[in-house]
N, C-alpha and C positions, 0 to 999 in steps of 0.2 A: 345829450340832446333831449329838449323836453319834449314833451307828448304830443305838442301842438305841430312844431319840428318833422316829427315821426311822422305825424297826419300828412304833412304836405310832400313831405317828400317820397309816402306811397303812394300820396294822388300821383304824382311827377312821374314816377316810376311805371304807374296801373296805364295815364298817358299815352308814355313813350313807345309801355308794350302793343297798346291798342291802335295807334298810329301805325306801327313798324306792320304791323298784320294787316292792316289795309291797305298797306302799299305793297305788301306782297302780292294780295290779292288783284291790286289794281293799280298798277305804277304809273301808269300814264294820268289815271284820272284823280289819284292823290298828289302826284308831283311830288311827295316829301318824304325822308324815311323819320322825320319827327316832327313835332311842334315847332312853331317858330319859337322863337327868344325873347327876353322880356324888351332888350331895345330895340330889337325890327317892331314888335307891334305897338311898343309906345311911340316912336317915330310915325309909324302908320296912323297911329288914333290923334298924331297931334292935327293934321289935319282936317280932321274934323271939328265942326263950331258945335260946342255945347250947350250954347245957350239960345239956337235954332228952334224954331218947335216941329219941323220939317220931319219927316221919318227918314230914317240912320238904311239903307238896305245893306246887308253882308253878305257877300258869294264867299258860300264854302267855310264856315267856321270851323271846322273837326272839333276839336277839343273845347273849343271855346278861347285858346290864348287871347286872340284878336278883340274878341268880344268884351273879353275882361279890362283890357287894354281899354274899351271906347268907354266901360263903365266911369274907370278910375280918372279918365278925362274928364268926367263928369257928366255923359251922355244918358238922359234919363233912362231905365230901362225899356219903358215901355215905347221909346222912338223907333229904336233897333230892333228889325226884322231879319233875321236872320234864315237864309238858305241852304239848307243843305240835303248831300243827296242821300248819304248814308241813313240808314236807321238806328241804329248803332249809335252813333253822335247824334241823332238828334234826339234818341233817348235819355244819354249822359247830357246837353245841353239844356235839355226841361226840369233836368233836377238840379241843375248849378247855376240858372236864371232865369226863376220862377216868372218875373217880370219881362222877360223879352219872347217876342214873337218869333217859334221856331216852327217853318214852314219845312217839309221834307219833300222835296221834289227836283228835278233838274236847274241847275242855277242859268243854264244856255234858257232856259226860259222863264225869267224873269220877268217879262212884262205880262205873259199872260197869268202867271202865279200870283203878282199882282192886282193885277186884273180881277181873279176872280173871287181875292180877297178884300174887292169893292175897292184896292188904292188905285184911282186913277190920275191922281194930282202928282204937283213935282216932288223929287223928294229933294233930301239934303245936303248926301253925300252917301255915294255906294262905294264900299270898301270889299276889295274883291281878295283871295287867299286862294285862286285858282290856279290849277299849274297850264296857262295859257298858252305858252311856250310848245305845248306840247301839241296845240289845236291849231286845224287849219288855216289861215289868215281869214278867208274869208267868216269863216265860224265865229274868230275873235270881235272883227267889223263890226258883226251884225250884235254881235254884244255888246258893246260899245256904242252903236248907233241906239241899241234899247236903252240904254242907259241915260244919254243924252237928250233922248226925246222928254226925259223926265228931269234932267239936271240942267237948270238958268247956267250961264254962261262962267259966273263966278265959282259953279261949285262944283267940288271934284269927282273925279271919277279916279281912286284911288291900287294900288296896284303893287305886290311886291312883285322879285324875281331874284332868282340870280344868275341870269343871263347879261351878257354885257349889251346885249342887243334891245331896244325896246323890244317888250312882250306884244304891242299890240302897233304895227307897223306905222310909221307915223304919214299922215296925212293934212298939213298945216293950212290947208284949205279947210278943213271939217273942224280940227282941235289941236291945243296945245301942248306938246309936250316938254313935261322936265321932270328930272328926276334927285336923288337925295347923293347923298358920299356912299359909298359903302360901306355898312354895319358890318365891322368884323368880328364884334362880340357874339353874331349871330355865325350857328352852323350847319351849312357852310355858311360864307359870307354871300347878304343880300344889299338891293336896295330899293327905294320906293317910287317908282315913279306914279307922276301927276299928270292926268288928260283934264282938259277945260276946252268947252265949247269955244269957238274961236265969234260967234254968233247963234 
C-alpha cells in the first residue's frame, strides 16, 4: 500500500471513529452510525446543476462525504453553504474545504441563518444529510416549507434515508415527490428522494 493509500484510509478510519462517537452522544440528531458511501452521495450530488450560479445550501454535512460528492460534480466551492450543528465537523469541514461556506448552527433554521448571512434570494438546490425520520412531521414541514420559499419550482429539495416511508410526509398539493432505487452498495442500504414545488 503506498503512502498516499495509507493517508486516506486513516482519514476513512479517523472518519468513522468521529462519526460513531457522535452518534453515541446523539443518536437521534446524527441518525447514522457512519458516513454515507461514495454512491449514495454521488447519486445525491447528481442532482444537483453545476453550472447554476445559484447557491448549493447543505443540511448536515458531518464529515464532508456529501460535500465532496457535490465538489467532484463540479459544484463550485464557493456556491455550497454548508450547515452544520456540530463543532467538531465544522472544524474538520474548514480545513478539508477552504472554499466552501461552513456555517455552524441549527440546520431547522435555515432560513434565518440565511438570512443573517445577507442570502435572501432563491437558491439552487438544498441537499439535506438530516436524520428527519427521526423529527416530528410537523418540524420536517416547516423545513421544507423554508426551503421552498427559496427553491423555483424546478429545483430540488434533495433528501436521503433509509426508511421505506418518505422522510418528509408527502403533500402533492404543496410538492412533488420521487424517489431513486435503492443503493445497496451504501450501509445500510439508502435512497434519495426528490421534493419540487408543485408551483
Amino acid at each position: 500500500m503506498s503512502s498516499i493509500q495509507m493517508r486516506k484510509l486513516k482519514a476513512l478510519v479517523a472518519d468513522e471513529v468521529r462519526f460513531f462517537r457522535s452518534w453515541m452522544g446523539k443518536p437521534l440528531s446524527i441518525g447514522a452510525v457512519s458516513p454515507s458511501g461514495k454512491a449514495l452521495t454521488k447519486l445525491m450530488a447528481s442532482f444537483v446543476d453545476p453550472n447554476d450560479t445559484l447557491p448549493v445550501i447543505e443540511l448536515g454535512p458531518g464529515t464532508g462525504v456529501v460535500t465532496q460528492a457535490l465538489l467532484e460534480r463540479g459544484v463550485a466551492p464557493e456556491r455550497i453553504i454548508s450547515i452544520e450543528y456540530s463543532a467538531e465537523f465544522c472544524r474538520l469541514l474548514e480545513k478539508r474545504f477552504p472554499g466552501v461556506t461552513i456555517v455552524q448552527g441549527d440546520a431547522y433554521a435555515m432560513d434565518k441563518i440565511l438570512r443573517d448571512r445577507g442570502i435572501v434570494g432563491p437558491v439552487s438546490a438544498v441537499v439535506s444529510s438530516l436524520p428527519l425520520i427521526t423529527q416530528p412531521p410537523a418540524r420536517r414541514h416547516k423545513l421544507i416549507d423554508d426551503a421552498f420559499d427559496r427553491l423555483t419550482p424546478d429545483r430540488p429539495f434533495i433528501q436521503f434515508s433509509y426508511s421505506l416511508a418518505s422522510p418528509i410526509p408527502p403533500d402533492p398539493a404543496q410538492f412533488s415527490t420521487t424517489h431513486t432505487g435503492w443503493v445497496m452498495k451504501n450501509v445500510p442500504p439508502a435512497r434519495v428522494w426528490v421534493y419540487r414545488r408543485t408551483h
